[in-house]
N, C-alpha and C positions, 0 to 999 in steps of 0.2 A: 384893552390890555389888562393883564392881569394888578391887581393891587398888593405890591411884595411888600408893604411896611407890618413885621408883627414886632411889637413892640411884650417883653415884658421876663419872668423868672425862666432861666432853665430847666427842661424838663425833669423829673424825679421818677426814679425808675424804681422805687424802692416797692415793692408789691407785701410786702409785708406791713406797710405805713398803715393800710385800713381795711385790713383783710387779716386770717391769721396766715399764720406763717408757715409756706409749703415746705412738705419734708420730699428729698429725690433722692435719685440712688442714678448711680453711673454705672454703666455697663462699659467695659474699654478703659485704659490708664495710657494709652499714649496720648501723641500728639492732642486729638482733635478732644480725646477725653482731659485734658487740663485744659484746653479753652473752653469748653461748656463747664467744667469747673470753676475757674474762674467767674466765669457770666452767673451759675444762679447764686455764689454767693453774692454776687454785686447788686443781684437783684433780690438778695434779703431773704432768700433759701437756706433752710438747713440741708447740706449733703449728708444724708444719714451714711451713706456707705455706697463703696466700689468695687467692682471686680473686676479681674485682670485675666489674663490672657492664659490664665492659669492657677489652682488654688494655689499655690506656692506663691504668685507674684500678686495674692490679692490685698497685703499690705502695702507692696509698692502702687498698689492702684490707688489704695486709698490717700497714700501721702502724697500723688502727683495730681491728685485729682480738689483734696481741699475735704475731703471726705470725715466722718468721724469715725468709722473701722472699714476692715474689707471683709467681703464677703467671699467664701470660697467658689460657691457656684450662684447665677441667676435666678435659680430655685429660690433658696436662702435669701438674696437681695427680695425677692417679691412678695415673700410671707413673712416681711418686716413693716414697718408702718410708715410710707412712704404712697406720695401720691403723682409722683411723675418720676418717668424712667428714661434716660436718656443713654440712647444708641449709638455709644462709638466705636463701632466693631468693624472688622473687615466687612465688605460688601455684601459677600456669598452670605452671610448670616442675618442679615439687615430682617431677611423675612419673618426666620424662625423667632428669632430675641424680641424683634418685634409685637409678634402673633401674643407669643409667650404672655407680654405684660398686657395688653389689650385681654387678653381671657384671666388675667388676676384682676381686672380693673381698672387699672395703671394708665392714666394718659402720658401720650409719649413725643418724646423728641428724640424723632432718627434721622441721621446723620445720611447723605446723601450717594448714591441712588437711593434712594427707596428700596427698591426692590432691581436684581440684575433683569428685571423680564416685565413686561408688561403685565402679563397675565396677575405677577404675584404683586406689584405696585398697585395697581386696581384694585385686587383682593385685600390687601391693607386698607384703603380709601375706605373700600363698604363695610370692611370689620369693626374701626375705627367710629365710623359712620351710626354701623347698626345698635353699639354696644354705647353712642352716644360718650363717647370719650374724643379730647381735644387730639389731635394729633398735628404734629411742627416737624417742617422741614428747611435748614437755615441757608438757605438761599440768602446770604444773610447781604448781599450788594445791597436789597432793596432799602438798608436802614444806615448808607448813608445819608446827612441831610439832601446832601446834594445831588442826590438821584432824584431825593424826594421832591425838591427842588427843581430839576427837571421833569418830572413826570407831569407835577401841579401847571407848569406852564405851557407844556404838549398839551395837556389837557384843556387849559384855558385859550387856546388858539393860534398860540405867539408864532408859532411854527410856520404856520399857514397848511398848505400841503404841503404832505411829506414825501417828500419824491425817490429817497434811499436812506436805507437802514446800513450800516458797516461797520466793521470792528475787526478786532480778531483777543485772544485770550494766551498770552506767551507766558513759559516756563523754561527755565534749563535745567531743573534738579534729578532731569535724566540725560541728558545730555553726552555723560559720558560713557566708555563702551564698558566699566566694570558698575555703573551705578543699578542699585537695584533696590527693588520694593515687593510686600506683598502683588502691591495693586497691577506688576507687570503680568505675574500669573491669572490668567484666564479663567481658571478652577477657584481661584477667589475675588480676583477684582469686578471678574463680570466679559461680558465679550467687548465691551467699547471700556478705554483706558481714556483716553487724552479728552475724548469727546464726551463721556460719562463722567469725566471728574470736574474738566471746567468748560468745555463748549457749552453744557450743562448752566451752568453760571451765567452764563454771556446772552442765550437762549431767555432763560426766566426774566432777568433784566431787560432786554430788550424788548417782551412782549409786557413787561408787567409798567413802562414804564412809558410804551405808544398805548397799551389797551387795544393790538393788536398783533395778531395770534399767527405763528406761519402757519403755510397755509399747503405748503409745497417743497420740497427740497432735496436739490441735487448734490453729491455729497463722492468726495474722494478722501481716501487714507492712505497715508503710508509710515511702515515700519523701517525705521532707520536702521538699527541697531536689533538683525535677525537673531542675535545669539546676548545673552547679558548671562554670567558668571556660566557659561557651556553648558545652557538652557535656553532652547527654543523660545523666540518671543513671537507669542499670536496677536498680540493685540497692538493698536497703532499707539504709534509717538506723535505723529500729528493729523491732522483733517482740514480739509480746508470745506464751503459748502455756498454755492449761493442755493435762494429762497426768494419765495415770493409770498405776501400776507395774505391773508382773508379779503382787506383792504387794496391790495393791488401793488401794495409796495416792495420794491426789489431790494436785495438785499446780498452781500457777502459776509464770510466769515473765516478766519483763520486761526485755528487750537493747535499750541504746540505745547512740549514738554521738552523739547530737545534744541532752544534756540537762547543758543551760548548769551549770556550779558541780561537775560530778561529774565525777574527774579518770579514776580507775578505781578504780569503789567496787563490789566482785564482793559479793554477800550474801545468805547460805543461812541460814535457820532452818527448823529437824526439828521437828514439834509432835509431843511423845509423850504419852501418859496420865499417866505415872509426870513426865516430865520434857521439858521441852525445851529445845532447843542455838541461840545464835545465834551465826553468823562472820562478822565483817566482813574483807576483804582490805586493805581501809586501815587498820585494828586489828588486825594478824595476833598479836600476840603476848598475847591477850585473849581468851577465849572464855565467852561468856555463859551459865548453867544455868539454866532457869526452872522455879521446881517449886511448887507450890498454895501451901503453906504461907512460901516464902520463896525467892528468885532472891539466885545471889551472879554474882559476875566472876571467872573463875581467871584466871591472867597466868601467863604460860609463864617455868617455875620448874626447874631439871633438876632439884632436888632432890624435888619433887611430881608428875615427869611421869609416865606410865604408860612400859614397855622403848620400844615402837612407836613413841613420843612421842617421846621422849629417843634413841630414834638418831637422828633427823635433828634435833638440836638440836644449835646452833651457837657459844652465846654465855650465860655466864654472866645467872640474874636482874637485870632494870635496863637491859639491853644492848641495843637494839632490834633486833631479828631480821626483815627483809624480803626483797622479793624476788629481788632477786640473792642471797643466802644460800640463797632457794629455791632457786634454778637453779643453785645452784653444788653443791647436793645431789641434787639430779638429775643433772646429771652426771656423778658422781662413783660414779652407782647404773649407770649407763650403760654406763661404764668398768669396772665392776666385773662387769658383766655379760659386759663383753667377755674377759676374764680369768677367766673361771670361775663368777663368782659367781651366786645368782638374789635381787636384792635385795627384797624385799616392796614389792608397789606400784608399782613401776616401770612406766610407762605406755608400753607397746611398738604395734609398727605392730599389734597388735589391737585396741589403745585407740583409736587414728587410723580405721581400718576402722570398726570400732562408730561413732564421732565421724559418720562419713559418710554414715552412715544414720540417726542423727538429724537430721542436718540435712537430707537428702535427703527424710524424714518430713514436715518444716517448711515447706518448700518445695512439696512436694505440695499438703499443705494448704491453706495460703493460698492456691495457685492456684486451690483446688477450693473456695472460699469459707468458708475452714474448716472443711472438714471432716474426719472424723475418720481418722486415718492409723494403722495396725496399722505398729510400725517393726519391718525385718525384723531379728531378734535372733540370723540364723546365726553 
């Protein structure tokens, strides 16, 4: 069995401590663009500058972002002196904005899908690849402790066989019949909505945390809500999908966006012979053991964690650790990577690629009435 005593300081995420100090630039001022805000200043980045959804909004980019000015177009942001570019744009764009800073130089963090299509997720991976620049995709579950925490103990045995994979990944912030977002249009979010923004999520975690890959998978959607503001909706509100791994292990899954009361409640349980694991993401700092004779609750402790665990640990027992803490460790792995380091686990445009062919699996599927899709595992 595994040896969980790491005894000693919490981790420091500061990348600037013994290295110089990265200059970034934000692409996107909403939502997802003040969380990666957030994250490189914590991780001791200077935000040179932002752009916004428009040169008119590129000072509100800048002030929602933590930025030091804004920049009217992506042009301008890239022939600035900046060394990582971070992607929070609508979908449909992920490629081009993308491409763009990869041919300035630029290593990048883009925001998820990757790319709406296989072909162009791929073609990021080898650009990316060929021009030898870092590329991060924030998958960012993996930098709870306690996934890490799980993963380390799957890993070391404890599990025994693992006999079933399950979960499902719930939202209600569409829910209702006048709620609306870019990401419902098809022309920008991509052709998968529910299943490309968090099945997505559920998928990477799940294989990144057995180190077992689907392998197969049969896949239904459906559109709740065919009209949102007297506009056709193509693309799903929820999916459901079982699977089977590389490994032999069977698997289900249920992604919504339209399931009243569930704010984002992501939740994976391992079923092994020896033991089983459950993770809630709105409990991240809690991880469940179930084993024949007796089930306890660990609660993410530095002084109990396994090394794996306790490097991305943030905050003293008691302390509650969520997810900006995650993505401000993601970052941080990001940045480190861009400076030399190769962090464990860091979720790069290979993780994004892989991501795109299971959704691409999912989407077949369901076309094809369910049926069963071999996802291609290049």
């Amino acid at each position: 069995m595994l040896d969980r005593v790491q005894k000693g300081p919490i981790a420091s995420y500061d990348v600037s401590t013994n290295a110089r100090k990265l200059r970034v630039g934000i692409v996107g001022g909403g939502f997802m663009g003040q969380v990666h805000g957030r994250a490189a200043l914590v991780s001791g980045a200077t935000v040179v500058g932002a752009v916004g959804s428009s040169p008119a909004r590129a000072e509100a980019a800048a002030e929602a972002t933590g930025a030091e000015r804004g920049f009217a177009t992506i042009d301008e942001l890239l022939a600035s002196d900046i060394d990582v570019v971070h992607v929070c744009t609508p979908n449909n764009t992920h490629r081009d904005v993308t491409l763009k800073a990869l041919e300035a130089g630029k290593h990048v963090v883009c925001e998820k899908p990757l790319a709406t299509s296989v072909q162009d997720a791929a073609g990021l991976q080898a650009a990316a690849f060929e021009a030898g620049l870092v590329g991060a995709v924030p998958f960012v579950y993996r930098y709870h402790p306690m996934v890490r925490e799980l993963r380390t103990r799957i890993a070391a045995g404890d599990a025994g066989t693992i006999t079933s994979l399950h979960g499902s990944y719930l939202q209600d912030w569409l829910a209702g019949a006048d709620d609306q977002n870019w990401r419902v249009d098809d022309t920008t979010g991509g052709p998968s909505r529910t299943f490309a923004d968090i099945g997505s999520h559920w998928c990477d975690l799940t294989e990144f945390v057995t180190g077992d890959r689907i392998a197969a998978i049969s896949a239904q959607m459906r559109t709740v809500r065919a009209q949102r503001g007297g506009v056709e909706v193509r693309t799903e509100d929820l999916a459901t999908a079982q699977f089977r791994t590389e490994a032999g292990v069977v698997g289900t899954i249920v992604v919504s966006q339209v399931a009243a009361g569930r704010k984002n409640r992501l939740y994976l349980e391992v079923s092994g012979t020896e033991s089983s694991f459950g993770f809630d993401q709105e409990d991240p700092d809690r991880l469940w053991v179930g084993r024949r004779e007796a089930s306890q609750l660990l609660t993410r402790d530095p002084e109990t964690l396994s090394p794996p665990a306790a490097r991305v640990n943030r905050l003293p027992a008691g302390h509650a650790q969520g997810y900006q803490d995650a993505f401000d460790s993601f970052v941080a792995d990001s940045y480190a990577a861009v400076l030399g380091d190769h962090p464990d686990g860091l979720p790069d445009f290979a993780a994004g690629a892989r991501s795109a062919r299971v959704v691409d699996a999912v989407l077949r599927s369901a076309a094809d009435d369910s049926a069963w899709i071999t996802v291609d595992n290049a």
